[in-house]
N, CA, C and O of each residue as an XYZ file, in Angstrom:
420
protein
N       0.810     -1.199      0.000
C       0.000      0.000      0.000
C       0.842      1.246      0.000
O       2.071      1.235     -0.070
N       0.184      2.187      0.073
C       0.637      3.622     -0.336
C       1.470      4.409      1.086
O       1.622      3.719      2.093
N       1.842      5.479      1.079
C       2.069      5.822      2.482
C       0.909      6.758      3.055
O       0.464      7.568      2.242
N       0.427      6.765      4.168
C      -0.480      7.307      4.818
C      -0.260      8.657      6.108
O       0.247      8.511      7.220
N      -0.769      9.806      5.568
C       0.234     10.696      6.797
C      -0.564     10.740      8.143
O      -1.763     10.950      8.331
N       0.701     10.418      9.243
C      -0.349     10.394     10.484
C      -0.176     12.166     10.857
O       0.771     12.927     10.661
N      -1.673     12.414     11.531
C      -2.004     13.933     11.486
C      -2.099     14.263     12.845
O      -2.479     15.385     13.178
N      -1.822     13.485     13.589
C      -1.519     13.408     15.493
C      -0.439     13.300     15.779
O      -0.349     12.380     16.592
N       0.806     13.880     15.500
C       2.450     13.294     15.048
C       2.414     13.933     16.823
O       2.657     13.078     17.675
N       2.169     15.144     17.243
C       2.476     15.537     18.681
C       2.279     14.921     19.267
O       3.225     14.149     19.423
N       1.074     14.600     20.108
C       0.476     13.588     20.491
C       0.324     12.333     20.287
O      -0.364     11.692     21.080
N       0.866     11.770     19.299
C       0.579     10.501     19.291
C       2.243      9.545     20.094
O       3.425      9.597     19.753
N       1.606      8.844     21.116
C       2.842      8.578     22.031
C       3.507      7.214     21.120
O       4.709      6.946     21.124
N       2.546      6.496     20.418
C       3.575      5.219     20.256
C       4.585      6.034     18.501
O       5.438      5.276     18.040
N       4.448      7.033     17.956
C       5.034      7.633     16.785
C       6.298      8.305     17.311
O       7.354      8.422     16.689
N       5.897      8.961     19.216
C       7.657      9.888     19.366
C       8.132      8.642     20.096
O       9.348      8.676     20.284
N       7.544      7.576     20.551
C       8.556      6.403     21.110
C       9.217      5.860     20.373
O      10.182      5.193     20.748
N       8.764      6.045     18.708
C      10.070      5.370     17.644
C      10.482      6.543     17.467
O      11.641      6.542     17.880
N      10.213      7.572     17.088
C      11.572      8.623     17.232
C      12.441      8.491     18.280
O      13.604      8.670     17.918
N      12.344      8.301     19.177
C      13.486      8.273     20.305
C      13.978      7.092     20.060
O      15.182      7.055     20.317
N      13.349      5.655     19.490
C      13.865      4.350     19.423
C      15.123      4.665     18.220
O      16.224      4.120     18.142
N      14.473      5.846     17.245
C      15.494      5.709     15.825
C      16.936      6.602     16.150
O      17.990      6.340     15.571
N      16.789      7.802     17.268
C      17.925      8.530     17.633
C      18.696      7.438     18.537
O      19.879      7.156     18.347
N      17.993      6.926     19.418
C      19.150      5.360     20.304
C      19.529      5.017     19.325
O      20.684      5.308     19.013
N      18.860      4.399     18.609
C      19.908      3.040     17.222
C      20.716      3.726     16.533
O      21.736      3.134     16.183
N      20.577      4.950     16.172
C      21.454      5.757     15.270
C      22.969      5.869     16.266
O      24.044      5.354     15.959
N      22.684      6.687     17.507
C      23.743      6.636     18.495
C      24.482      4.846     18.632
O      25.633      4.452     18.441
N      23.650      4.356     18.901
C      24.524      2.916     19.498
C      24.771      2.129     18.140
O      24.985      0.978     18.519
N      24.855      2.153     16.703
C      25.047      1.940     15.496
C      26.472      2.599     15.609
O      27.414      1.835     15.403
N      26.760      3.899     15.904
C      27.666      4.791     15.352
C      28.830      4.823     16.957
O      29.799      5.549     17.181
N      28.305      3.902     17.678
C      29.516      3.840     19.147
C      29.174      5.127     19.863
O      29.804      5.416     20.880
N      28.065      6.050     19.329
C      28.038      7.190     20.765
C      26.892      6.827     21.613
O      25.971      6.138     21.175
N      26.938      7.390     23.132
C      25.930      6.958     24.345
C      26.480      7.518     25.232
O      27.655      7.883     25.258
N      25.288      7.691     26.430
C      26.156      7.951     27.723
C      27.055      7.293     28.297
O      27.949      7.662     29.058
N      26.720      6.060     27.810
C      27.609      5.091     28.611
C      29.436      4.720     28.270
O      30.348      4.013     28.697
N      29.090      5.969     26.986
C      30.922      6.447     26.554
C      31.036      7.134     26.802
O      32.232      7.198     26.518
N      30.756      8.321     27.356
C      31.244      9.042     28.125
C      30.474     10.282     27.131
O      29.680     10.073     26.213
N      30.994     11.662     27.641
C      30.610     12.441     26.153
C      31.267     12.457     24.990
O      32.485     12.529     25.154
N      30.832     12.408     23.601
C      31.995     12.859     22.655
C      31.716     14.155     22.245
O      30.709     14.844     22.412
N      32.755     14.374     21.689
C      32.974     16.094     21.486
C      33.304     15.933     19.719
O      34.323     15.324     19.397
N      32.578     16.391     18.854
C      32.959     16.916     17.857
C      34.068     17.660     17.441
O      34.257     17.680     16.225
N      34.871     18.295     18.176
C      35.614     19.034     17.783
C      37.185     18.219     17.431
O      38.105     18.688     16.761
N      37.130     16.804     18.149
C      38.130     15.836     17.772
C      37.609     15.075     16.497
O      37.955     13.931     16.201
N      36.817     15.780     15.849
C      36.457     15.033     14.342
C      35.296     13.910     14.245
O      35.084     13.294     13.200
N      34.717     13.748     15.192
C      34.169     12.155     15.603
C      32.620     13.025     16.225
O      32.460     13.944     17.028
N      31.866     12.366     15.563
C      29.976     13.077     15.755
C      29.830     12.539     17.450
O      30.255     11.693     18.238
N      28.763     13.884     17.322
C      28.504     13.947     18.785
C      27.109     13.047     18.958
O      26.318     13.068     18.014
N      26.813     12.317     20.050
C      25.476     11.912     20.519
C      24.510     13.192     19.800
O      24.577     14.419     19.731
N      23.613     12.135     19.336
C      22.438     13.215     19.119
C      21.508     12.753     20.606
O      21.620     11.693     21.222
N      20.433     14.112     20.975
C      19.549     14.203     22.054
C      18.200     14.312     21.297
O      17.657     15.303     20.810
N      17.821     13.042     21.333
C      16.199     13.080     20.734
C      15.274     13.932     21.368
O      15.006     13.580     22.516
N      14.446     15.411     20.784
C      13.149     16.094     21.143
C      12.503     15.497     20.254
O      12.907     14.346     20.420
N      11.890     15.464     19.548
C      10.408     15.158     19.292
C      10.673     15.275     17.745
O      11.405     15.962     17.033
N       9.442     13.969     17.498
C       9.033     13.612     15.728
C       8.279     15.055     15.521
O       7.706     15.742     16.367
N       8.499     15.334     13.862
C       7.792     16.793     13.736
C       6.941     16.310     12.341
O       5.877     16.902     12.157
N       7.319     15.324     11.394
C       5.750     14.597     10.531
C       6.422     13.355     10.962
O       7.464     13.059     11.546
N       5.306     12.683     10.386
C       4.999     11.108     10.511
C       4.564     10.747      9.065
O       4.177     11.701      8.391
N       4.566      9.582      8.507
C       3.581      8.647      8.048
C       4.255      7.484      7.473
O       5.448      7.486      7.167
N       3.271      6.246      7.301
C       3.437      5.162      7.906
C       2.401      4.359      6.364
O       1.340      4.734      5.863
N       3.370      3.092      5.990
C       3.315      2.224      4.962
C       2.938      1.156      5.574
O       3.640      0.986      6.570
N       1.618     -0.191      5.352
C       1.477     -1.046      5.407
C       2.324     -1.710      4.182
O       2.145     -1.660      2.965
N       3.453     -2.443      5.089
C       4.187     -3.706      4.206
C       3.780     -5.129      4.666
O       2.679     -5.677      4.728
N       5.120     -5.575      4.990
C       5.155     -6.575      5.785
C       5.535     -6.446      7.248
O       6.626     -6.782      7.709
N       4.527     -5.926      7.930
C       4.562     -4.912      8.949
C       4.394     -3.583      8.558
O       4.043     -3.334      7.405
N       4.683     -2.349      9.691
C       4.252     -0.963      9.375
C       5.956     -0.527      9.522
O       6.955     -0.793     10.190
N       5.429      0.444      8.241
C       6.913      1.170      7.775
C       6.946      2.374      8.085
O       6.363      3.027      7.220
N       7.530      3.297      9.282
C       6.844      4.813      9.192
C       8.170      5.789      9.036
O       9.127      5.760      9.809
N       8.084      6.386      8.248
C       8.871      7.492      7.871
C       8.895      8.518      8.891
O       7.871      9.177      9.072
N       9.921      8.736      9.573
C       9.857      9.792     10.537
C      10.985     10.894     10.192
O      12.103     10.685      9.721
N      10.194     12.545     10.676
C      11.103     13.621     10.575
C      11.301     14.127     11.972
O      10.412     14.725     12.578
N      12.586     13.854     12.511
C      12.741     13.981     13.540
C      13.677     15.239     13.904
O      14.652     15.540     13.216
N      13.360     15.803     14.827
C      14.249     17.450     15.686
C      15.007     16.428     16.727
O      14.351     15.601     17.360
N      16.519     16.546     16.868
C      17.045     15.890     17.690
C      18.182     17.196     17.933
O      18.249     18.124     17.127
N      19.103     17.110     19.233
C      20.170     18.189     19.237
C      21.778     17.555     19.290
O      22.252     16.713     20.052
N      22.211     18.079     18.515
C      23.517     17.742     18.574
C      24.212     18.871     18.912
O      23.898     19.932     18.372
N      25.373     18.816     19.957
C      26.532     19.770     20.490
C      25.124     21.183     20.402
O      25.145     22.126     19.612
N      24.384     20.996     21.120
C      23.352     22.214     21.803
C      22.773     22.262     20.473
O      21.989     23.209     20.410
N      22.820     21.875     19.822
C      22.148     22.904     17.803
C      21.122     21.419     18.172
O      21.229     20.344     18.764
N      20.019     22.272     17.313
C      18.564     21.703     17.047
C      18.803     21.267     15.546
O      18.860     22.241     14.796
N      18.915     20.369     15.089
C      18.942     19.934     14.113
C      17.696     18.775     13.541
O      16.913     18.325     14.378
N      17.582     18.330     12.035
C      16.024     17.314     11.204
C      17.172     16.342     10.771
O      18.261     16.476     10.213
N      16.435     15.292     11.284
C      16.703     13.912     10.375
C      15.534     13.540     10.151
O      14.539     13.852     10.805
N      15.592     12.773      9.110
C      14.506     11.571      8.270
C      14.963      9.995      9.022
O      16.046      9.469      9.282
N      14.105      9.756      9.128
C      14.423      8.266      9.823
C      13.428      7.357      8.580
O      12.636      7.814      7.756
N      13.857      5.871      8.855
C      12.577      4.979      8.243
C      12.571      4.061      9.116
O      13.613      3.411      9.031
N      11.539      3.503     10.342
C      11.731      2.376     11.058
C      10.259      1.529     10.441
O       9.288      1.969      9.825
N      10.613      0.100     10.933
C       9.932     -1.278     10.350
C       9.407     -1.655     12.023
O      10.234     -1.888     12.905
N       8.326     -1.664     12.200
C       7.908     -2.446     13.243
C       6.942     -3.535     12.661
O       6.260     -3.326     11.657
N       6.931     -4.691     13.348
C       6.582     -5.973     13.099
C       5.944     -6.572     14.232
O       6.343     -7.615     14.749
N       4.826     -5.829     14.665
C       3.982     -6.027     16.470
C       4.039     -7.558     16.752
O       4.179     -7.880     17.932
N       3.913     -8.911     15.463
C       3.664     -9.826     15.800
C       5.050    -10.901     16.363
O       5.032    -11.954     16.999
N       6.551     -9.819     15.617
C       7.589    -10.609     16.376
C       7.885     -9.715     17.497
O       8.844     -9.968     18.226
N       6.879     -8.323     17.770
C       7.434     -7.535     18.500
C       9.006     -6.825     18.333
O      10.026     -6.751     19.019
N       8.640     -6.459     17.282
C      10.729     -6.156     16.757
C      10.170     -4.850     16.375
O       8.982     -4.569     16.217
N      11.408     -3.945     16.226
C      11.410     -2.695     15.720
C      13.033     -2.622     15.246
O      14.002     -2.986     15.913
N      13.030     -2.058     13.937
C      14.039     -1.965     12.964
C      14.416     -0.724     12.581
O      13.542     -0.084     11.998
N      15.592     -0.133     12.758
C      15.436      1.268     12.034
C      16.503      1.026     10.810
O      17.609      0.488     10.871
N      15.764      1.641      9.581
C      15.843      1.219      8.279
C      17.182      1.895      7.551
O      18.131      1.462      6.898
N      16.648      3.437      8.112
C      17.619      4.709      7.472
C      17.252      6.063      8.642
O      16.273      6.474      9.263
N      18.761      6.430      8.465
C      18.578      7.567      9.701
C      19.732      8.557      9.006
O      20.913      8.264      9.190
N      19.349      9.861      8.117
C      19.696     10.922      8.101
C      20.142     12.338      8.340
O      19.069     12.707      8.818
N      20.684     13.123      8.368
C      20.702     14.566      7.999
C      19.413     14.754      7.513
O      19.203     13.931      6.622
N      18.378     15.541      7.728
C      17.226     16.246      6.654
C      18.110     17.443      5.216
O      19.066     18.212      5.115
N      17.276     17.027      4.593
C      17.862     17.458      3.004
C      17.140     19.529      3.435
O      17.541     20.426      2.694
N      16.209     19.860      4.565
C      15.707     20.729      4.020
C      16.923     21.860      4.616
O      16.863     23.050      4.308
C-alpha cells in the first residue's frame, strides 16, 4: 500500500517512542551513548544526538508498518532534522530502524 500521513504526530505517544527508538539506534550503530562518556565533535568524531520530538509522521502497510519519521534531535546544543525509516513488526514484537539521516531541508 501507499504511504499514509499520520495527522496526530504531537500527540501521538507510540510515533515519538520510535523517534526516540530511531535517535538510540542511530547513536549505538555509530559507538556514541552515555555510557561512553561524552563525545565532542571538535576531535572530528559526531557527537550523541539528544532526541526532542518527531515533527511529521507517516506510515506504509508492508510486511509490517513502515513509518517514515522527521525527527528534531540536538547535537553539540544545535537543534537539528533527520529523516528516519523504522519497520515495526507487532507480531515478532521487533522494531528496525531502516535509514537515519541529515534532513535534506
Amino acid at each position: 500500500g501507499g504511504r499514509t500521513e499520520i495527522t496526530d504526530v504531537k500527540t501521538n505517544e507510540e510515533v515519538q517512542e520510535l523517534g526516540r527508538f530511531a535517535v538510540e539506534e542511530y547513536n549505538r550503530s555509530h559507538g556514541l551513548g552515555r555510557w561512553r562518556g561524552f563525545v565532542s565533535s571538535s576531535n572530528g568524531r559526531r557527537a550523541e544526538l539528544v532526541f526532542s520530538r518527531v515533527l511529521e509522521a507517516q506510515k506504509q502497510v508492508v510486511s509490517g508498518i513502515k513509518y517514515y519519521l522527521k525527527i528534531e534531535a540536538m547535537e553539540n546544543k544545535l537543534s537539528k532534522t533527520f529523516e528516519s525509516v523504522v519497520v515495526v513488526k507487532p507480531w515478532l514484537h521487533s522494531k528496525e530502524l531502516l535509514h537515519f539521516s541529515p534532513s535534506a531541508e
